[in-house]
C-alpha positions as CSV (number, residue, x, y, z in Angstrom):
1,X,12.1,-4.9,-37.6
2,X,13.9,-2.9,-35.0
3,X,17.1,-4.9,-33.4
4,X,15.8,-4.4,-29.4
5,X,16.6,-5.8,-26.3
6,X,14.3,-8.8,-25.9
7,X,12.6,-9.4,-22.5
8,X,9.8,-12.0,-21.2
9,X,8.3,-9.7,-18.6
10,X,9.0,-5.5,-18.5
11,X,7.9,-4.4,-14.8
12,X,6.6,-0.9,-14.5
13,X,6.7,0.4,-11.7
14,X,9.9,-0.5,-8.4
15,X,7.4,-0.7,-5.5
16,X,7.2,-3.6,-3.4
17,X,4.2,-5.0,-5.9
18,X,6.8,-4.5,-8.8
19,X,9.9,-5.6,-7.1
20,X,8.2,-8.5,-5.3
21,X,6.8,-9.7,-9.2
22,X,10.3,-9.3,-10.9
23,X,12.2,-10.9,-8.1
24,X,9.9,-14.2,-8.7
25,X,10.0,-14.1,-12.3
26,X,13.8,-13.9,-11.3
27,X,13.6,-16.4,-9.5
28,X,12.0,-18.5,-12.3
29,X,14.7,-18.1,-14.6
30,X,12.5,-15.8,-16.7
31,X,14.4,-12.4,-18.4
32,X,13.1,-9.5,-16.8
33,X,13.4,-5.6,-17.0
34,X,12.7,-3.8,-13.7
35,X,11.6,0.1,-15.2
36,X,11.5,2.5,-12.0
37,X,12.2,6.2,-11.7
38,X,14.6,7.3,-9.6
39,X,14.0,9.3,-6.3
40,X,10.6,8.4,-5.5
41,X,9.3,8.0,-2.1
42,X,5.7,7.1,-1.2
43,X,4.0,8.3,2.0
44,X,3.4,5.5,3.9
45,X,2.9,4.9,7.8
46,X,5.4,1.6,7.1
47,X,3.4,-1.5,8.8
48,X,4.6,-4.8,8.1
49,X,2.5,-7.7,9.5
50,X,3.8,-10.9,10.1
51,X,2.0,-12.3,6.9
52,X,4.2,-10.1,5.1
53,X,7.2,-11.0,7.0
54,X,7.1,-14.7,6.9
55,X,5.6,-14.9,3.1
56,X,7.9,-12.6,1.6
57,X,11.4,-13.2,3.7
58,X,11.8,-10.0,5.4
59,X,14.6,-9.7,7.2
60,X,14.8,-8.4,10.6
61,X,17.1,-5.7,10.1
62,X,14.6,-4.0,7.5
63,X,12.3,-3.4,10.1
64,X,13.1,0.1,11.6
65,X,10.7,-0.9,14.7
66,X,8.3,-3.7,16.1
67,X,4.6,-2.3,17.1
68,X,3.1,-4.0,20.1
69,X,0.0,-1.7,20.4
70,X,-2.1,0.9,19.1
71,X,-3.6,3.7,20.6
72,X,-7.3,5.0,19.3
73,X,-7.9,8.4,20.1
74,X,-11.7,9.9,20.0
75,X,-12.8,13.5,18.3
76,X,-13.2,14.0,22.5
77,X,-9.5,12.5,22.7
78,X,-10.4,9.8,24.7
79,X,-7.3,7.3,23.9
80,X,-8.5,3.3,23.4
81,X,-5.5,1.0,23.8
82,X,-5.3,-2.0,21.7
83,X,-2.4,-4.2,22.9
84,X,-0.4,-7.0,20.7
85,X,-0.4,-10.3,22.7
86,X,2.2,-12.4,21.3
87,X,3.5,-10.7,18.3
88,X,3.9,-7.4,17.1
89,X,3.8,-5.6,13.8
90,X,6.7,-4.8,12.1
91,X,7.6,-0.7,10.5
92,X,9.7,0.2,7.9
93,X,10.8,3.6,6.3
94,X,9.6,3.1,2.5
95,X,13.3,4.9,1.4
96,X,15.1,2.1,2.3
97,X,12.7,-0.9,2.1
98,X,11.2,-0.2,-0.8
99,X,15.1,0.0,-2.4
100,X,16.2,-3.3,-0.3
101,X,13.1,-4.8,-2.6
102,X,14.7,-3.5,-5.8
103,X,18.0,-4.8,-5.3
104,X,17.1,-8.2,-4.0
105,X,14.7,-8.5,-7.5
106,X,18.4,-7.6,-9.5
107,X,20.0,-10.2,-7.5
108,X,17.9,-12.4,-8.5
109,X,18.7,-11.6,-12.1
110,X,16.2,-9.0,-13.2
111,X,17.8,-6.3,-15.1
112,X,17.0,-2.8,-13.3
113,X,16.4,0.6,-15.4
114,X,16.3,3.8,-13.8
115,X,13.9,5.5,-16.2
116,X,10.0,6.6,-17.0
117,X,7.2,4.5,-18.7
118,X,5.9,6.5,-21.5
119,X,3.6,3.9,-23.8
120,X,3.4,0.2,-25.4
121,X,3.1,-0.1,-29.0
122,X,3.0,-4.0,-31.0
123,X,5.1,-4.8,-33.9
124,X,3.8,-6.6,-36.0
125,X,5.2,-10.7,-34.6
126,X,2.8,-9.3,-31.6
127,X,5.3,-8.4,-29.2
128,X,4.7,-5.4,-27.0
129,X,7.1,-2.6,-27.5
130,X,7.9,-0.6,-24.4
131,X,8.7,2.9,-25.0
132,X,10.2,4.6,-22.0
133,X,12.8,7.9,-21.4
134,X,15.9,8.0,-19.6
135,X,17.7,11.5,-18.5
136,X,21.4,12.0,-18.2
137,X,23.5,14.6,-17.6
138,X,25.9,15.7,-21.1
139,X,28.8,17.2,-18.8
140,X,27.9,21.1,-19.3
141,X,25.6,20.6,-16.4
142,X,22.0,20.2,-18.4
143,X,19.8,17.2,-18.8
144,X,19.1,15.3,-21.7
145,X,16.3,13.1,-22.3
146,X,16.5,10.0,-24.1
147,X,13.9,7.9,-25.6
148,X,14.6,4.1,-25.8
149,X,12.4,0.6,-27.0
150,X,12.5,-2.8,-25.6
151,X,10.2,-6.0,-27.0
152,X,8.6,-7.7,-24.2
153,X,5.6,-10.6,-24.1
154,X,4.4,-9.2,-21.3
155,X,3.9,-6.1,-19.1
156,X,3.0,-5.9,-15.3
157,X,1.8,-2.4,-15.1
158,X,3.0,-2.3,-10.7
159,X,3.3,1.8,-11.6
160,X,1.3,3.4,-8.5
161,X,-1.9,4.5,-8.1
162,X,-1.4,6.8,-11.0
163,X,-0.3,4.6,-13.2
164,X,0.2,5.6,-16.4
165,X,-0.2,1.8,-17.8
166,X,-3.6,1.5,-16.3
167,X,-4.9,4.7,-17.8
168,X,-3.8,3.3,-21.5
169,X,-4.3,0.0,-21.2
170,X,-7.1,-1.0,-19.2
171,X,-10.5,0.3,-19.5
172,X,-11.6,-0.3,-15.3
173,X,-9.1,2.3,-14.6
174,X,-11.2,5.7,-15.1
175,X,-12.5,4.5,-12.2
176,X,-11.5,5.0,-9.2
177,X,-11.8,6.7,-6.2
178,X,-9.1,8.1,-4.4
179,X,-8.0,9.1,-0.6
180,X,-5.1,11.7,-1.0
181,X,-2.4,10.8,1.9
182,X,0.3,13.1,3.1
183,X,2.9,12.7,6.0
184,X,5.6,14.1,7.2
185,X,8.6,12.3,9.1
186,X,9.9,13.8,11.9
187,X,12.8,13.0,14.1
188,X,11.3,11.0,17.2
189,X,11.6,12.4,20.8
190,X,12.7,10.7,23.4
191,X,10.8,8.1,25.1
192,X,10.4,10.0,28.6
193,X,8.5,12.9,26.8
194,X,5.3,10.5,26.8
195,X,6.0,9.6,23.2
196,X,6.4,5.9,22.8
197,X,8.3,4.4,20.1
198,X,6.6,0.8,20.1
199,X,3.1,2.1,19.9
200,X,0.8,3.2,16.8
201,X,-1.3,6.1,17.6
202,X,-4.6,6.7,14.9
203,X,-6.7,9.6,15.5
204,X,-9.9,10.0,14.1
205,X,-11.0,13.3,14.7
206,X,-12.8,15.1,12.0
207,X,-10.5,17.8,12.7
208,X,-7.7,15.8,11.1
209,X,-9.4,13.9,8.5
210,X,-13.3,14.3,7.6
211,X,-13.2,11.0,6.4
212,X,-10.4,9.1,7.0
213,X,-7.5,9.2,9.9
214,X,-4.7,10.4,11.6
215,X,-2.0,8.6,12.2
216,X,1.7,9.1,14.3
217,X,3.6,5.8,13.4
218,X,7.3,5.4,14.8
219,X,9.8,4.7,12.7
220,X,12.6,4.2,14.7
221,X,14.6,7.2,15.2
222,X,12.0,8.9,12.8
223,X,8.3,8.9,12.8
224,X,5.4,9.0,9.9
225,X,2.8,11.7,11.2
226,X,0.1,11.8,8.1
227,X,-3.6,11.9,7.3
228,X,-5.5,10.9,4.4
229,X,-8.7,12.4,2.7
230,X,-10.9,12.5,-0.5
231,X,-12.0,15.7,0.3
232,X,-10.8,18.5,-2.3
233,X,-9.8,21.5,-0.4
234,X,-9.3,20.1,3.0
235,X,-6.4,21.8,4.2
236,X,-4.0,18.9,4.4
237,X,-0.7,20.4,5.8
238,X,-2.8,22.6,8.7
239,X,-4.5,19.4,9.1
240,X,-1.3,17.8,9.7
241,X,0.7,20.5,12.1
242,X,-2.7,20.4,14.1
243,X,-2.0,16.5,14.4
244,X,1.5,16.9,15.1
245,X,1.1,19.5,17.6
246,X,-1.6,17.2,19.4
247,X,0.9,14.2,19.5
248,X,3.6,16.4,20.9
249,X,5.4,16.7,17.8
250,X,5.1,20.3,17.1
251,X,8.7,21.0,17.5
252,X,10.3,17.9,16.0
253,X,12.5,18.4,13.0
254,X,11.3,17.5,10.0
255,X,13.0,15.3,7.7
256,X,10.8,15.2,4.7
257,X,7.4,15.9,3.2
258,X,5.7,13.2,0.7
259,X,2.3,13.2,-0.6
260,X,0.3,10.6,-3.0
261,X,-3.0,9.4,-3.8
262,X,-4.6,6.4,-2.5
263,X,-7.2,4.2,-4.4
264,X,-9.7,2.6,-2.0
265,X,-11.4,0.2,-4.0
266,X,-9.8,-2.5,-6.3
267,X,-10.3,-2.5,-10.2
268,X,-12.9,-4.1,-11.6
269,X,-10.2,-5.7,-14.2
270,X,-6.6,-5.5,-13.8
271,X,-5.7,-7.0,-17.3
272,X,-6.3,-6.0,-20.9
273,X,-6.9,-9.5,-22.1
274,X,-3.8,-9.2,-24.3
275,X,-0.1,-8.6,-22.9
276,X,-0.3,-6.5,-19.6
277,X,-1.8,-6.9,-15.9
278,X,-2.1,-4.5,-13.1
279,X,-0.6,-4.9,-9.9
280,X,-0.5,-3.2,-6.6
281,X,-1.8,0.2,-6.2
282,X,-2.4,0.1,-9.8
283,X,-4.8,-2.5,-9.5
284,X,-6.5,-0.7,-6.6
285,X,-5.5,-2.8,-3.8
286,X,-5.1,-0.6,-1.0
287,X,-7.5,-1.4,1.8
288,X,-10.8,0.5,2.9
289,X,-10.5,1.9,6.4
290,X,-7.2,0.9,7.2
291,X,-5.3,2.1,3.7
292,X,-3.0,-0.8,4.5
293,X,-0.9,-1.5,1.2
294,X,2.3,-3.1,1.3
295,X,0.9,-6.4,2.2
296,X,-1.6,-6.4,-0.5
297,X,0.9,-4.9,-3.0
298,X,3.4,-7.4,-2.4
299,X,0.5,-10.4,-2.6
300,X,-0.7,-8.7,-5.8
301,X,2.9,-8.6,-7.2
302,X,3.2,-12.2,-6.7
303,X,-0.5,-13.3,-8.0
304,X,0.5,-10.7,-11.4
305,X,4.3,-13.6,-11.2
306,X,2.1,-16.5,-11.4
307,X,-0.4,-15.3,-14.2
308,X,2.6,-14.0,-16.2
309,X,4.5,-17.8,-15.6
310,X,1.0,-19.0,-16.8
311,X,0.4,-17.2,-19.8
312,X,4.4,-17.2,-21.0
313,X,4.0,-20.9,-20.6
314,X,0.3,-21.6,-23.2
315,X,0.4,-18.4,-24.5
316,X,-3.3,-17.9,-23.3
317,X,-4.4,-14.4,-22.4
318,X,-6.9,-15.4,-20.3
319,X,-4.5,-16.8,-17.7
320,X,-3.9,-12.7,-16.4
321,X,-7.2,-12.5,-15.0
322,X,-6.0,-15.2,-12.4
323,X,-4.5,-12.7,-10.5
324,X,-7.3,-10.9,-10.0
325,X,-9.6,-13.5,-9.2
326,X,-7.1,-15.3,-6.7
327,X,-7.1,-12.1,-4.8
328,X,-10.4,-11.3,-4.4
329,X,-11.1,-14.8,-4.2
330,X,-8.7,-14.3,-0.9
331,X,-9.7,-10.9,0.3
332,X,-12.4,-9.7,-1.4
333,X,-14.7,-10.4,1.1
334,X,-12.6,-8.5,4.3
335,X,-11.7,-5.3,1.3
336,X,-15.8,-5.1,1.0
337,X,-16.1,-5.3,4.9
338,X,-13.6,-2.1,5.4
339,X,-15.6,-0.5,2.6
340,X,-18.6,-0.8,4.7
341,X,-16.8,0.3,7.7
342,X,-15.5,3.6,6.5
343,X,-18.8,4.9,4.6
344,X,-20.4,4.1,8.2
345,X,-18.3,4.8,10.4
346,X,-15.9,7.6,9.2
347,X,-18.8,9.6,8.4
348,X,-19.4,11.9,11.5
349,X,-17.3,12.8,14.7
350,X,-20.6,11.1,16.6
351,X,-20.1,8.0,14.8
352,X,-16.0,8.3,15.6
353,X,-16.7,8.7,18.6
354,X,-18.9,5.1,18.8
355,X,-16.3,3.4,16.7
356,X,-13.4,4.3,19.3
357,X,-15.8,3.4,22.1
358,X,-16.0,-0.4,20.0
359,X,-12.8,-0.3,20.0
360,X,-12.3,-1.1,24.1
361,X,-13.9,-4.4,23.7
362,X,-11.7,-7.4,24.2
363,X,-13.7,-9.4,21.6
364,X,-13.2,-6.8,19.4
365,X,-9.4,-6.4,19.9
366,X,-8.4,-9.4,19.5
367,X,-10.1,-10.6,16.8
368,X,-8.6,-7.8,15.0
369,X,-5.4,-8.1,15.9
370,X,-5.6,-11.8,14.1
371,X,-7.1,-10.4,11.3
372,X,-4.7,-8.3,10.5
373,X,-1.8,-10.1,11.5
374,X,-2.4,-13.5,9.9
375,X,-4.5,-12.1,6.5
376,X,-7.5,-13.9,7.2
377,X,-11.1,-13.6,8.8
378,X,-10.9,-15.2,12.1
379,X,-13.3,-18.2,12.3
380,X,-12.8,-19.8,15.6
381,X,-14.5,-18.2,17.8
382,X,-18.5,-18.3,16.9
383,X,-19.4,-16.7,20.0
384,X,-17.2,-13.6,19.9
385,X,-18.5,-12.6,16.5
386,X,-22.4,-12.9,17.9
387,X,-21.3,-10.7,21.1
388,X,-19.2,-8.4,18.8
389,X,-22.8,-8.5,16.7
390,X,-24.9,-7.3,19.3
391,X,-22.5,-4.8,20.5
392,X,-21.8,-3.2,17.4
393,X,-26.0,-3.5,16.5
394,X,-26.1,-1.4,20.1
395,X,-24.0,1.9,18.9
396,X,-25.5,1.6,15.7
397,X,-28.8,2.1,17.8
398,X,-27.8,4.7,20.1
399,X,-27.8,1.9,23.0
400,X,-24.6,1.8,24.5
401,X,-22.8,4.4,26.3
402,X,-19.9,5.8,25.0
């Protein structure tokens, strides 16, 4: 038998769901690898809501700007206001938040490797062998790639929406759908141009996305303008400068380009009933509608902790499909009600231009806004979800004006 580096947990994959599962396992005493490659950046309009803040102990000084509305704009560019009371939502630039995440997991004691995932293999004491390449540079200038092992119980495949441990280890993986996203970050203008750096502005406008959105998300003293689509062919860039120009961003610099797929649905199984579980957007849980992610990433990298604490602890495979049915248990219900939302209502610029119109309701607003602030279905208020009812069964009728 080979003489390798022993871990309890190898993490695939330095994202917020990775980081966020091998800073608790950390945190638990347990020995953990952290496996990320280097340089990677995902496009990502950056919104932190307070869940995320409070459950997961971000500090302020991560967030790069504090949301305290968001502007809707129609395929007619009629612009809907949604205002924060109370609160706002919190942005971050993925560069340096998703790195903060990485650095407080190897504080925590988790052993970081700059390096690519290539396969898992099992000796024969049942241990999963981790196969992974590293490149460094010889001196003369050139490359060279080196392939290394590591023996692990477990693996938390946290590896993107591509993710290469999905593809070989779990069956549920062939399937799923994907909404491409691209964005570009820009320098911000100055507030006095019109541009307003504590506002989110989400277009949907066929124009820019034939069934998804648009968004201009400030970043500070940057800002994420992106789109996302399923749609091969789509023209994503002219989609984008079109967006950018309507936004009155035409002329900003441009700091950098980043593209990525998006899943919108999560797996049907996120384990292999053996030695690895899914997490993040490897386990499909970015959210219909709004292709929100770091929140759910970051839960799903902590429900993938627990499982893995579980099943080190009675060496029962069965305890990985806890994280799975925590999280649906938790949000399935409000993932299947955005899925609904953007087969309906993303579907034509008529039906855009109804869904903005919606949008102007107070009811609507602010039951929202505690949705997505607080992670749960708002329940309080009966009334306002029988009003919201017959409005929405209005549009869907042709009824109401827009």
């Amino acid at each position: 038998m080979l003489n390798l580096d022993v871990y309890d947990v190898v993490v695939v994959g330095g994202g917020p769901s990775g980081s966020t599962a091998a800073s608790d396992l950390a945190r638990q005493g347990k020995r953990v690898m952290l496996l990320d490659k280097a340089g990677r950046i995902k496009p990502c309009g950056g919104a932190i809501p307070p869940a995320a803040i409070e459950e997961f102990a971000i500090p302020d000084e991560l967030l790069v700007a504090k949301v305290t509305s968001a502007r809707m704009v129609s395929p007619k560019g009629i612009a809907v206001d949604m205002p924060i009371t109370g609160g706002f939502v919190g942005m971050v630039d993925r560069e340096h938040f998703d790195e903060w995440l990485r650095a407080r997991a190897a504080m925590l004691g988790a052993i970081r490797v700059t390096g690519s995932y290539e396969s898992i293999t099992r000796d024969s004491a049942g241990y999963a062998i981790v196969h992974y390449s590293t490149e460094s540079d010889d001196g003369d200038g050139s490359e060279q790639k080196r392939s290394h092992m590591v023996r692990t119980r477990l693996v938390i495949g946290a590896d993107g929406a591509s993710s290469k441990v999905a593809r070989q280890e779990v069956d549920a993986a062939a399937d799923v759908n994907y909404v491409y996203a691209y964005h570009e970050i820009v320098q911000s203008p100055a507030a006095s141009t019109g541009f307003d750096p504590a506002r989110c502005d989400v277009y949907y406008q066929g124009v820019v996305s034939p069934d998804f959105y648009g968004w201009v998300f400030p970043h500070g003293d940057t800002t994420s303008v992106g789109m996302g689509t399923a749609h091969k062919g789509f023209s994503i860039r002219n989609a984008t400068a079109g967006l950018r120009e309507a936004a009155g961003l035409k002329d900003a610099a441009t700091v950098r380009r980043e593209g990525a797929p998006l899943p919108m649905k999560p797996l049907r199984r996120w384990d292999n009933g053996r030695d690895v579980v899914l997490a993040g957007d490897a386990a499909g849980v970015v959210a219909p509608a709004s292709g929100e992610g770091i929140y759910y990433a970051m839960l799903g990298g902590r429900l993938a902790a627990d499982a893995a604490l579980q099943f080190l602890a009675t060496n029962q495979a069965s305890a990985l499909a806890t994280a799975r049915k925590r999280f649906m248990k938790a949000h399935g219900r409000v993932f299947w009600i955005l899925g609904i939302m953007q087969s309906f209502w993303y579907n034509s610029d008529k039906r855009r231009e109804r869904f903005v119109s919606i949008c102007r309701d107070k009811d609507v607003q602010e039951l929202t806004w505690q949705a997505y602030m607080h992670k749960k279905l708002v329940r309080a208020k009966p009334m306002a979800h029988i009003r919201i009812f017959f409005k929405d069964l209005a549009h869907l009728i042709g009824f109401a004006r827009v």
